[in-house]
C-alpha positions as CSV (number, residue, x, y, z in Angstrom):
1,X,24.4,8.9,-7.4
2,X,21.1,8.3,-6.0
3,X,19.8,5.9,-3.4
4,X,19.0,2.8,-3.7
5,X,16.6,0.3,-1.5
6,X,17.3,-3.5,-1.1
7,X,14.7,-3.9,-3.5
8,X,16.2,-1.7,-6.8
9,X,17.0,-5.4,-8.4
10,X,13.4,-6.5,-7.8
11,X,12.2,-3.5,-9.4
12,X,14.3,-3.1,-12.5
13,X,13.8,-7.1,-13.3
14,X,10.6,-6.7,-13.0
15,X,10.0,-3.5,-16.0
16,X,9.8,-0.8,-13.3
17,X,10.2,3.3,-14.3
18,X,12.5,4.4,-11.8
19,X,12.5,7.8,-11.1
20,X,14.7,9.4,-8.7
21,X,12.4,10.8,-5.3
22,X,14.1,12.4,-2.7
23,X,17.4,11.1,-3.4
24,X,16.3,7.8,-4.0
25,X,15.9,6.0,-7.0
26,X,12.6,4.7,-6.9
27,X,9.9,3.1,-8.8
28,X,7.1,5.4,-10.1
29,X,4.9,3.0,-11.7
30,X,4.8,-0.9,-12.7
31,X,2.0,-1.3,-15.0
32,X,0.8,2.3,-14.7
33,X,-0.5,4.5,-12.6
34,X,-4.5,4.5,-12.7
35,X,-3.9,0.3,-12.9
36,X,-2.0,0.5,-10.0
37,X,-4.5,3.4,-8.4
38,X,-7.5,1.0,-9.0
39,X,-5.7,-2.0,-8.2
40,X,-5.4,-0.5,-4.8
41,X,-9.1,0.9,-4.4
42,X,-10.5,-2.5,-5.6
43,X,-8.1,-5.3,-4.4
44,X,-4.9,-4.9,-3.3
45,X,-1.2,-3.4,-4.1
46,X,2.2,-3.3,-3.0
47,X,4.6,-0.3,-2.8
48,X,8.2,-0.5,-1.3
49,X,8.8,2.1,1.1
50,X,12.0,1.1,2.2
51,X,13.2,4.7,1.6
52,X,11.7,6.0,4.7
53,X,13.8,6.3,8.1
54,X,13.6,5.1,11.1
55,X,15.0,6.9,14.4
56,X,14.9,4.7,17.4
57,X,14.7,6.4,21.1
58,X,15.4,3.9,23.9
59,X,16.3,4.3,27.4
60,X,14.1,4.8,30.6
61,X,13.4,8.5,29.7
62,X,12.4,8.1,26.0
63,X,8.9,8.6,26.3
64,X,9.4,11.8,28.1
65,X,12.0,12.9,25.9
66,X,10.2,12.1,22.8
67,X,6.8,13.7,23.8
68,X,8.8,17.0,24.6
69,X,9.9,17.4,20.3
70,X,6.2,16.0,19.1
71,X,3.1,17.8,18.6
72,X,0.9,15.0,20.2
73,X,0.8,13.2,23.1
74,X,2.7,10.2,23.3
75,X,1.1,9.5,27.0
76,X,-1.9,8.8,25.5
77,X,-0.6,5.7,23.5
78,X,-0.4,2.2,24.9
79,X,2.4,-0.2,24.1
80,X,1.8,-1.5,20.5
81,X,0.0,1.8,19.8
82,X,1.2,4.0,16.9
83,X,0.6,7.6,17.2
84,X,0.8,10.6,14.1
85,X,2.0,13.7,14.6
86,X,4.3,16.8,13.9
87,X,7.7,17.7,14.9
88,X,7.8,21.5,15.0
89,X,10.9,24.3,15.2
90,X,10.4,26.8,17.9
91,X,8.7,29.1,15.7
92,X,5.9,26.4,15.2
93,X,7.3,25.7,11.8
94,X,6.8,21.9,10.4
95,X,10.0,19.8,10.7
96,X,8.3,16.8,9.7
97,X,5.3,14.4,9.9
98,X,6.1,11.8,11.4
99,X,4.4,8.3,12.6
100,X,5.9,6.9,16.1
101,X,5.4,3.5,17.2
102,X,5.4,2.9,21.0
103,X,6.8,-0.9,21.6
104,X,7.3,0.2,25.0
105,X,7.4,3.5,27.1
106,X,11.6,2.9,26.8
107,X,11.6,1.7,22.9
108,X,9.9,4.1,20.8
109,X,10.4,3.8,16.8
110,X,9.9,7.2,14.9
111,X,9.2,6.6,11.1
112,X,10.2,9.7,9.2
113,X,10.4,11.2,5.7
114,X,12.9,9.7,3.2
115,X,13.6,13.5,2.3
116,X,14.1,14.0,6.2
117,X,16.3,11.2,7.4
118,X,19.5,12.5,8.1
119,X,17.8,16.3,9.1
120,X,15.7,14.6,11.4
121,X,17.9,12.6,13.0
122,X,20.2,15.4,13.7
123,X,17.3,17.5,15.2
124,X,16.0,14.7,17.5
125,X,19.3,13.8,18.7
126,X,20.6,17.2,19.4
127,X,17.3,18.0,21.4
128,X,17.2,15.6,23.8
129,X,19.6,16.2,26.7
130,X,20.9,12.9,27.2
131,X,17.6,11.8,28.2
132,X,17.5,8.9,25.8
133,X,19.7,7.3,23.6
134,X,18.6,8.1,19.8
135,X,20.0,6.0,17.0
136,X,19.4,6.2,13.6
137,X,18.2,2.7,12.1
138,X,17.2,3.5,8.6
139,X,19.2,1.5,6.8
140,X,18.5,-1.5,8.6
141,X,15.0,-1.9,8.2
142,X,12.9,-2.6,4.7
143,X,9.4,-1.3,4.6
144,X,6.9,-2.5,2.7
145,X,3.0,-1.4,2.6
146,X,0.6,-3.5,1.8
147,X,-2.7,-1.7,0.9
148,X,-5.9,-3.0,-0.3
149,X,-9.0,-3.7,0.3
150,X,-7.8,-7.7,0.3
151,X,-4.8,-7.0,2.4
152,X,-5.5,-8.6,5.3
153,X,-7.6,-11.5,4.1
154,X,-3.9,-11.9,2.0
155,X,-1.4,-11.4,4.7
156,X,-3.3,-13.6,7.2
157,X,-2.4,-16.7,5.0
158,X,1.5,-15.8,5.6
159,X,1.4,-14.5,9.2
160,X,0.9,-15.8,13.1
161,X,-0.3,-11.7,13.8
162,X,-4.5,-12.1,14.4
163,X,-4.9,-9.6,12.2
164,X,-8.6,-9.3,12.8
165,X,-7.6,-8.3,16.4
166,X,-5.3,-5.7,15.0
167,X,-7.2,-2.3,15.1
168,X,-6.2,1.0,13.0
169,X,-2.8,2.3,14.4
170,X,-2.0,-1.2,16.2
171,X,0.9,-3.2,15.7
172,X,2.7,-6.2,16.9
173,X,5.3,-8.3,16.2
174,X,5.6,-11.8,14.3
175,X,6.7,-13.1,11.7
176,X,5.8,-12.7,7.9
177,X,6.3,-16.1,5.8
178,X,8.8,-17.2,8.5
179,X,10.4,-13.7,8.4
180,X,10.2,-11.4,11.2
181,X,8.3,-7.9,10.8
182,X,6.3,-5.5,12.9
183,X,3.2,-5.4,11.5
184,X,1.7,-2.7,11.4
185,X,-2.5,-1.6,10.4
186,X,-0.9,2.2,8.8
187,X,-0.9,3.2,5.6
188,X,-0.8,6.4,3.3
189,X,-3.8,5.4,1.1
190,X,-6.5,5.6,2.6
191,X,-7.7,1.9,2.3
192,X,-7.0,-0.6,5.1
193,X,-3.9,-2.3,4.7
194,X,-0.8,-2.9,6.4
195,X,2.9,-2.2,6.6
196,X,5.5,-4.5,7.6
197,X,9.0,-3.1,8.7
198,X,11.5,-6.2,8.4
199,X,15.5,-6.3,8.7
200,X,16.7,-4.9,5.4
201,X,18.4,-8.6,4.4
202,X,14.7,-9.8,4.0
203,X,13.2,-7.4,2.0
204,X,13.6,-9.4,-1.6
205,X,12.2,-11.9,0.1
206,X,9.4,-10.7,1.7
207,X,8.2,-8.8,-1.2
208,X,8.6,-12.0,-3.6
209,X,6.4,-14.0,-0.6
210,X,3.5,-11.4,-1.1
211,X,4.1,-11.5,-4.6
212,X,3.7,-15.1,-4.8
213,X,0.7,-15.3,-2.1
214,X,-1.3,-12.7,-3.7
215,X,-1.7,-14.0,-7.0
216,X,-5.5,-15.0,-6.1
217,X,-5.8,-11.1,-5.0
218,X,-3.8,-10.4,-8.5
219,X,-1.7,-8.6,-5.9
220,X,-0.3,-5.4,-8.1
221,X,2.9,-4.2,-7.6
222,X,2.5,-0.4,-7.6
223,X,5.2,2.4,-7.6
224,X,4.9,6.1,-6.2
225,X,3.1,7.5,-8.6
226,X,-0.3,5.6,-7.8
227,X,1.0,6.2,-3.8
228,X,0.6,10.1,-4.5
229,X,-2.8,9.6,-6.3
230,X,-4.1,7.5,-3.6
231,X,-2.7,10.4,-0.6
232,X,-4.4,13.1,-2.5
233,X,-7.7,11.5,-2.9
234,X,-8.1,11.4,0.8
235,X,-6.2,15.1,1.4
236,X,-3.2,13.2,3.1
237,X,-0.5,16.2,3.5
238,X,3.0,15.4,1.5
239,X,6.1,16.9,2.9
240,X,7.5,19.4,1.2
241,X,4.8,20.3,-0.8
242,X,1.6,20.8,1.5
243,X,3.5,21.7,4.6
244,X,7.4,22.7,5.7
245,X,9.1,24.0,8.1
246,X,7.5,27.6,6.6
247,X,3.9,26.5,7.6
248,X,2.5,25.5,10.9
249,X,0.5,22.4,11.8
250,X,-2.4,24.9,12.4
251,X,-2.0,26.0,8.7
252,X,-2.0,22.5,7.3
253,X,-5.3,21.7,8.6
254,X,-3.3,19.5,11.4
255,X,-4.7,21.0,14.3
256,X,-6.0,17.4,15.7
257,X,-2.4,16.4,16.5
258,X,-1.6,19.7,18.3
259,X,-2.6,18.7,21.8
260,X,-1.5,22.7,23.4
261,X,-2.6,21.0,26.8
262,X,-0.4,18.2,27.0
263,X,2.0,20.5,28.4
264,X,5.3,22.2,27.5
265,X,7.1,21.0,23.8
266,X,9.0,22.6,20.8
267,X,6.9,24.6,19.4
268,X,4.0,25.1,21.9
269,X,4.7,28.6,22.5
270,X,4.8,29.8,18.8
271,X,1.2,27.4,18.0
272,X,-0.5,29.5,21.0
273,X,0.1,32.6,20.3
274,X,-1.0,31.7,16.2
275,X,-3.6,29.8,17.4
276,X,-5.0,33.3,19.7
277,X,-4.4,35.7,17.1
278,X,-5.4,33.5,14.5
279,X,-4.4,32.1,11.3
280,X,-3.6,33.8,8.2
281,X,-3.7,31.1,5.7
282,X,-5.3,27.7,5.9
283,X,-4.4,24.6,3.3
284,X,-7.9,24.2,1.7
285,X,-9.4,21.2,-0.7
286,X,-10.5,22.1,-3.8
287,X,-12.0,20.8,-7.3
288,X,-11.7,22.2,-10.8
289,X,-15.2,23.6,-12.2
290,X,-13.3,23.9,-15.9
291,X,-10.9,21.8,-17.6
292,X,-7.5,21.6,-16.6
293,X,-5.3,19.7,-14.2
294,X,-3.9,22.4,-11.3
295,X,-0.2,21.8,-10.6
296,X,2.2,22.0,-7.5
297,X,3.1,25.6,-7.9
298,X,0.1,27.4,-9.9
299,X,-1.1,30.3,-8.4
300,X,-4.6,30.7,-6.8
301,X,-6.8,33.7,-8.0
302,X,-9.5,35.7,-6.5
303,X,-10.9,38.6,-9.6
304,X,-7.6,38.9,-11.0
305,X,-5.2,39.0,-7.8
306,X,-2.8,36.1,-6.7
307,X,-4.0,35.1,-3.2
308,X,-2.6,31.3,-2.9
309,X,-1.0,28.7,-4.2
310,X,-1.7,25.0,-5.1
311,X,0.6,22.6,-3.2
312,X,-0.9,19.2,-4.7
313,X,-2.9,18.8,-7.6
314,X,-4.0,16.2,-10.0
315,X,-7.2,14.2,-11.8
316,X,-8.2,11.8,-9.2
317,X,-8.6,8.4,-11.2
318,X,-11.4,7.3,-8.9
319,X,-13.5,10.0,-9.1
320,X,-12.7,11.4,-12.5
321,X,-12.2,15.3,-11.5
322,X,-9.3,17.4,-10.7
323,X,-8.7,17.9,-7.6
324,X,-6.2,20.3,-5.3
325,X,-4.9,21.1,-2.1
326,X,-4.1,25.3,-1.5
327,X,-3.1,27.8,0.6
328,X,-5.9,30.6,1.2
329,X,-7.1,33.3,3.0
330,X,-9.7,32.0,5.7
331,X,-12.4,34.3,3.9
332,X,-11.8,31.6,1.0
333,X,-11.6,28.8,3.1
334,X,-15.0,27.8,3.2
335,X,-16.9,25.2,1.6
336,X,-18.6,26.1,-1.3
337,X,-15.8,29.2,-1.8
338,X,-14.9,30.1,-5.5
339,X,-11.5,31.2,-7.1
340,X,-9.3,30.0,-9.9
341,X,-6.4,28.5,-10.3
342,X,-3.6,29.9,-13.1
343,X,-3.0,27.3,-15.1
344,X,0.0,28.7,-17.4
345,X,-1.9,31.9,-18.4
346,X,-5.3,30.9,-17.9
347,X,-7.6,30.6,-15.3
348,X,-9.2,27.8,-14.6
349,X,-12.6,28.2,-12.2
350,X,-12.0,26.1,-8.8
351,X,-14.6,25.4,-6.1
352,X,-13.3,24.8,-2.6
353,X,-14.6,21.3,-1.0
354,X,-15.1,19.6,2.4
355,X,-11.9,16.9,2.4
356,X,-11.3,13.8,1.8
357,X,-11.9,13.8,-1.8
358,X,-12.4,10.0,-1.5
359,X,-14.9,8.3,0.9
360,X,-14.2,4.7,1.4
361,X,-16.2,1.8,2.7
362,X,-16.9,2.6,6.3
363,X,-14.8,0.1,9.2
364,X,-11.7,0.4,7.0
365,X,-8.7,1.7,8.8
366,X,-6.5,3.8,6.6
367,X,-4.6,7.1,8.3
368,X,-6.2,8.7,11.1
């Protein structure tokens, strides 16, 4: 039987499709999709995302122990300071992406995967020495992203946070309609928003407070399937699709939050010697010059011969042209590259483009 969040009820009362999603069953779309795409772009949306995990390291050597298993570099990041980044096997392979939130250099939340949880947890925890104490805190926390660009001017109404004061990758702690959250300015869309991480008993109500507050917004409640639209149109990588623990951060286009000086971490050794010998394959954004929609999976040809493969693909509702993510041959990396993409016997010309698909307004936080 599949997973549920504190919010299944909510959902299913409310005329949701749920879908099961890593285990979970989840809600893929409300109204539908593009509405709930647009909804997003334009005003403002709500997704629950309780199904992601959270691993908690606390203790006085978390930071150090922490910053040993992650690609970046946790020293960088002040106290209310979230951080993204990879965790890597030793052979530089992607364990996860994860997002870690610093409340202080001895309390450090890790958000992970919902696909991950119980992998992650055991890899953190059996890599650590002793050196902190790492607890596994998923099921008591909800999640809930706001995302729009009306978020804010919404959520202010409900909160004591200055969110005005709250920069991209900041968060602080207050309280939500008199409920109390870490809110957080992160999200997986691309437009500023916010998400708030609450105790799992105040989820429902949470969600019906934003509901209820955002009807001057027409706050949209919006399922997974406008959340993977919204990812692609700014090239955000999805786990298990665009990256695994088969493809290195340097592959994925992630070499930003690979900080090789930093100094030694899991991983390090594997990314420096890919890094001098260079990489075979790079994950590449592309469009569709002919009609068709390219497809996790389809195979990427140059004259005739198989040389990649898509990882994400759809038709971006905002800008009205299919559009992919692929693994290529660094010759066929460039902008302005051609190839085509097998879709089910034919081949459909593709053009490879400079990413994000999706430009938004500029001063709007969204994913670093």
């Amino acid at each position: 039987m599949a997973l549920r969040t504190p919010l299944y009820d909510t959902h299913r009362k409310a005329g949701a499709r749920l879908v099961e999603f890593a285990g979970w069953e989840m809600p893929v779309q409300y109204e539908g999709i593009l509405a709930e795409h647009e909804a997003v772009r334009t005003r403002v949306g709500l997704f629950d995302v309780s199904h992601m995990g959270e691993v908690v390291f606390r203790g006085p050597g978390a930071l150090e122990a922490l910053n040993r298993l992650f690609t970046n570099d946790l020293s960088r990041v002040a106290d209310g300071q979230a951080q993204y980044g990879c965790l890597c096997a030793d052979n530089g392979g992607v364990v996860d992406d994860v997002v870690i939130y610093r409340r202080a250099a001895d309390d450090l939340l890790v958000c992970v995967n919902a696909a991950n949880r119980q992998k992650d947890f055991a890899w953190l925890s059996s890599r650590t020495g002793g050196a902190a104490e790492v607890r596994d805190e998923s099921d008591e926390w909800g999640q809930l992203a706001l995302q729009g660009p009306l978020a804010a001017q919404l959520l202010q109404r409900l909160t004591n946070v200055n969110l005005s004061a709250l920069r991209s990758y900041r968060f602080a702690r207050g309280e939500v309609a008199g409920i109390p959250c870490l809110v957080a300015r992160t999200g997986y869309t691309g437009e500023d928003g916010l998400e708030l991480f609450c105790p799992a008993a105040w989820a429902v109500r949470l969600w019906d407070e934003l509901m209820e507050a955002g009807r001057h917004e027409k706050l949209a409640p919006c399922g997974l399937g406008a959340r993977d639209s919204l990812r692609l149109e700014m090239a955000y990588r999805l786990y298990g699709a665009d990256m695994d623990d088969s493809t290195t951060p340097l592959e994925a286009g992630l070499g930003w939050v690979v900080k090789l000086d930093k100094g030694d971490f899991v991983g390090r050794e594997a990314l420096l010697k890919q890094k001098a010998q260079g990489i075979l394959r790079k994950l590449v954004g592309f469009v569709l010059t002919d009609p068709g929609i390219a497809r996790h999976g389809y195979p990427v040809l140059q004259e005739g011969a198989r040389v990649g493969e898509v990882t994400s693909g759809t038709r971006s509702p905002t800008l009205g042209t299919s559009i992919g993510l692929a693994y290529l041959p660094p010759a066929l990396a460039a902008e302005g590259s051609t190839f085509a993409v097998d879709i089910r016997g034919r081949p459909a010309a593709a053009r490879a483009v400079k990413t994000p698909f999706y430009a938004r307004n500029p001063g709007n936080p969204g994913h670093p």
